[in-house]
C-alpha positions in Angstrom: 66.5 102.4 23.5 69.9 102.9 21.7 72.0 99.8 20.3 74.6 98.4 23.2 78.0 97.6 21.6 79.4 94.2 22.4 83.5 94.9 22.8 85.1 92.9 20.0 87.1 90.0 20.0 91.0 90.6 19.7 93.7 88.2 19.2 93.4 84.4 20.1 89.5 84.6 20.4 89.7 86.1 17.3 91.0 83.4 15.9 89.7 80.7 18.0 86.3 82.1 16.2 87.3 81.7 12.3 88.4 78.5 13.2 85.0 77.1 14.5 83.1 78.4 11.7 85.8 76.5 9.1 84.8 73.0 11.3 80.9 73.4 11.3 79.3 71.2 8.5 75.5 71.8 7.4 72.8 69.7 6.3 72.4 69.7 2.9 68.2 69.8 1.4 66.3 69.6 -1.4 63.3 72.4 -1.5 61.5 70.2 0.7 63.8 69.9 3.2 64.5 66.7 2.4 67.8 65.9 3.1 70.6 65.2 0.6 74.0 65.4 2.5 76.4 67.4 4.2 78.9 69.9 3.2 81.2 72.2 5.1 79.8 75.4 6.4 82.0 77.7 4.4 81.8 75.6 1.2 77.8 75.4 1.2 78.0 79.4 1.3 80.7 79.7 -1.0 79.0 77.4 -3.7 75.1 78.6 -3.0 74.5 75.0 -1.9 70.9 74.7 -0.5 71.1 73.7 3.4 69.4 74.2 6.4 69.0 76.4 8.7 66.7 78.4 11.3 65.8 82.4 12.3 65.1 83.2 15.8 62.7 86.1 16.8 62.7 87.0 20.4 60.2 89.8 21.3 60.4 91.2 25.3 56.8 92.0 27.4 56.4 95.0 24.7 56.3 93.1 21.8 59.8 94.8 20.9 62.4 92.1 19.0 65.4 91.9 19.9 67.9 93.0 17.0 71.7 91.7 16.9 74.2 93.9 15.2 76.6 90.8 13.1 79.8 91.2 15.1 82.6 92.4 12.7 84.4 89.3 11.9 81.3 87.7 10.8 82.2 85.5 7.6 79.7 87.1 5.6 77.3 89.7 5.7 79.4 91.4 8.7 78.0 94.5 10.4 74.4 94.2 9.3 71.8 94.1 11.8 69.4 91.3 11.9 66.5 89.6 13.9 67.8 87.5 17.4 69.8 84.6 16.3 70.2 82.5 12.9 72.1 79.6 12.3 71.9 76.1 11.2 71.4 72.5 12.6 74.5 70.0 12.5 74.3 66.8 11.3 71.6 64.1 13.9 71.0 67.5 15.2 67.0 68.3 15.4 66.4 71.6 14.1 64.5 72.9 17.3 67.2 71.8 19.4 70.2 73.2 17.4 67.6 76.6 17.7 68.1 76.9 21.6 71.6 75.9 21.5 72.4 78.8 19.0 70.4 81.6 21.2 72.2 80.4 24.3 75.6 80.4 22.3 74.6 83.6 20.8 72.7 85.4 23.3 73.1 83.6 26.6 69.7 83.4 27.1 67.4 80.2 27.1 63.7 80.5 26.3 61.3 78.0 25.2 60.8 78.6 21.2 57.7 77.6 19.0 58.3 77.2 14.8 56.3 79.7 13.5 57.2 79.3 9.1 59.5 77.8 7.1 60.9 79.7 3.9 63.6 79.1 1.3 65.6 82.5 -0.1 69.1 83.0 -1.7 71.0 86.2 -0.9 74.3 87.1 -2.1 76.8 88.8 0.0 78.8 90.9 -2.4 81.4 92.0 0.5 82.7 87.9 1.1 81.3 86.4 -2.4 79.8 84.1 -0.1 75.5 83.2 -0.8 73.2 82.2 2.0 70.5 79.5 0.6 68.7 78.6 2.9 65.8 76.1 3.8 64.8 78.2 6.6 62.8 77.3 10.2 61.4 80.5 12.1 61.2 80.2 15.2 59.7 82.9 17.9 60.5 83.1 22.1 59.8 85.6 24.7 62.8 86.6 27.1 62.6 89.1 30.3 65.7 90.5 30.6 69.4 91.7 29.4 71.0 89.3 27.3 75.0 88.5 27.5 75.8 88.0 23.7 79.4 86.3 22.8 81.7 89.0 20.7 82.5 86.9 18.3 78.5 86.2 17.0 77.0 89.9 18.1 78.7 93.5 17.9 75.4 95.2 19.5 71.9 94.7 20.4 68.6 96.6 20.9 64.8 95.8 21.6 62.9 97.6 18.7 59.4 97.7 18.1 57.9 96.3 14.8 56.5 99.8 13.4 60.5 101.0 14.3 61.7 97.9 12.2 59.7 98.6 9.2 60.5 102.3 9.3 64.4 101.7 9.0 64.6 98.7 6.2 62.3 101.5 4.1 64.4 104.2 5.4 68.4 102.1 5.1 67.6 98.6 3.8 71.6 98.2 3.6 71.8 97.9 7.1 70.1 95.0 7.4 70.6 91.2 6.4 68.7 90.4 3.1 66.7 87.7 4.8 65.5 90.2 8.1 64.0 91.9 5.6 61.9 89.0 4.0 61.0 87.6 7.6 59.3 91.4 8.7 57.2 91.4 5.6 56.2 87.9 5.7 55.8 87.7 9.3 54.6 91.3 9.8 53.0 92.7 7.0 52.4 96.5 6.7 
């Protein structure tokens, strides 16, 4: 199956967008996920702060994932395909729930979703400046169906099967996002 394209966001929704990500604040961690604080979303990435966060992998019948395409006006790491959905818990926010709230923001899907690992990585987006380190939840759910992503998260999506996966980060690793890759080889070893 080829990658469907989610038409971008123009004008006020555009903006509307930036604007939500500048609010969000994050739950600062140690590397035990103990919890130290809170910081802004932006500021945590711009100063490497560690936080928390989760990864969603959400595989159909065929055991294919679905991929999202980072819409275009993505804050960092724009344009790179990833797994489902990623994002991160808000302060008195349980991590699980925060999970299904992002997928249905994300995706507009709902599906029941079952922590799988937990990881910590640092990644460096050269394009923004900005660094993802991240305490990270992975979480996994099976979904039937078409998904109706929001423009301003996702700028295309495909079902792809594992083998598939592995083949392109080996083949154009810079098409990915830095942690996509360390989930597939943890998760799925060759």
């Amino acid at each position: 199956m080829s990658a469907r394209i989610v038409p971008p966001l123009v004008g006020d929704a555009l903006e509307l967008a930036s604007q939500r990500d500048a609010r969000e604040q994050v739950i600062l961690v140690d590397d035990r996920d103990l919890v130290l604080g809170c910081a802004g979303k932006i500021d945590a990435h711009r100063d490497g702060q560690l936080h928390r966060a989760f990864s969603i992998l959400v595989f159909d019948a065929d055991d294919r994932l679905l991929l999202q395409r980072r819409a275009d006006v993505k804050y960092h790491f724009a344009t790179r395909w990833s797994n489902t959905c990623c994002g991160h818990p808000r302060p008195d926010e349980a991590t699980t729930q925060a999970a299904g709230r992002r997928l249905k923001e994300e995706f507009g899907i709902r599906v029941p979703l079952t922590e799988r690992t937990q990881l910590v990585y640092r990644a460096e987006d050269r394009a923004s400046g900005l660094i993802e380190h991240e305490y990270l939840h992975v979480f996994f759910g099976v979904y039937a169906g078409d998904p109706r992503p929001d423009p301003s998260e996702i700028g295309a999506w495909r079902w792809m099967s594992v083998p598939a996966i592995h083949r392109a980060l080996r083949r154009r690793p810079e098409w990915f996002t830095p942690w996509f890759g360390l989930l597939m080889n943890r998760l799925f070893p060759r």
